[in-house]
C-alpha positions as CSV (number, residue, x, y, z in Angstrom):
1,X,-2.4,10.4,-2.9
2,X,-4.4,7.1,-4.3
3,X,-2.8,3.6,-3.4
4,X,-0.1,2.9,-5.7
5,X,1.5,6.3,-4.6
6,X,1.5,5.2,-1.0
7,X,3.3,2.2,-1.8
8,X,5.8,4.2,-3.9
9,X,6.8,6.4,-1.4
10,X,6.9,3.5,1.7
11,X,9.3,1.4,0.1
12,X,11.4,4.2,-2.0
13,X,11.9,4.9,2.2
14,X,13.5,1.9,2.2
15,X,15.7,2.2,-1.3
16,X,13.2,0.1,-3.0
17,X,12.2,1.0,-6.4
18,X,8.9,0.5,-7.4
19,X,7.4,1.8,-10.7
20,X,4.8,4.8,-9.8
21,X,1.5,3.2,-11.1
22,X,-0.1,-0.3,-10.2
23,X,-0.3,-1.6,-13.8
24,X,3.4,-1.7,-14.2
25,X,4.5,-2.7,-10.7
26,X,2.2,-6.0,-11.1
27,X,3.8,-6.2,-14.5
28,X,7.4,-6.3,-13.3
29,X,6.5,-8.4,-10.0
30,X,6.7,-12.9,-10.2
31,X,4.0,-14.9,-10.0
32,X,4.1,-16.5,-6.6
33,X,2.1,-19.3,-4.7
34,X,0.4,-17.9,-2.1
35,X,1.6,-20.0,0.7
36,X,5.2,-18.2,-0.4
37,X,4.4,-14.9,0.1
38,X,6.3,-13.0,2.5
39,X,6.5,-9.7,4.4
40,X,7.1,-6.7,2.2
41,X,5.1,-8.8,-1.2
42,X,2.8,-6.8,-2.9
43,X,-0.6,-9.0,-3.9
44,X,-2.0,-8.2,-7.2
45,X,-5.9,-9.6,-8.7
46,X,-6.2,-9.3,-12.0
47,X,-3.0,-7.9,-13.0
48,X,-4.2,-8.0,-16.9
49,X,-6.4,-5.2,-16.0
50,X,-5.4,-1.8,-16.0
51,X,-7.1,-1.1,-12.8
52,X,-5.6,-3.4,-10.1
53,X,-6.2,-4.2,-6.5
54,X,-2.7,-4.3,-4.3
55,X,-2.9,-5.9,-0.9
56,X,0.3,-5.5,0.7
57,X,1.5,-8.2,2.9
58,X,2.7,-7.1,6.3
59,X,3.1,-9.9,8.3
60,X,2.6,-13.9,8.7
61,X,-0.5,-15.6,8.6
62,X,-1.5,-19.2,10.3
63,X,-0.6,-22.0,7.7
């Protein structure tokens, strides 16, 4: 199972529909600041590309 599967299976755990391959879920996700970003967001760099990198956030960080 690669990343974006991973993610598709946690948060269908939790009713939370996510398409199945990274390219699309950074194409239906907001841009965000990241000082907003908040437990559960999924990061994307480069979403343009079709090969993505998806950090998910799990918790808070210092500010």
């Amino acid at each position: 199972m690669d990343c974006s599967g991973l993610l598709y299976v946690a948060f269908s755990e939790h009713n939370i529909t996510l398409p199945r391959v990274s390219y699309n879920m950074a194409n239906e996700g907001k841009e965000i600041r990241v000082k907003d970003v908040e437990k559960g967001d999924l990061l994307f760099l480069e979403p343009q590309k079709k090969k993505t990198y998806k950090p998910c956030w799990f918790g808070s960080c210092n500010r």
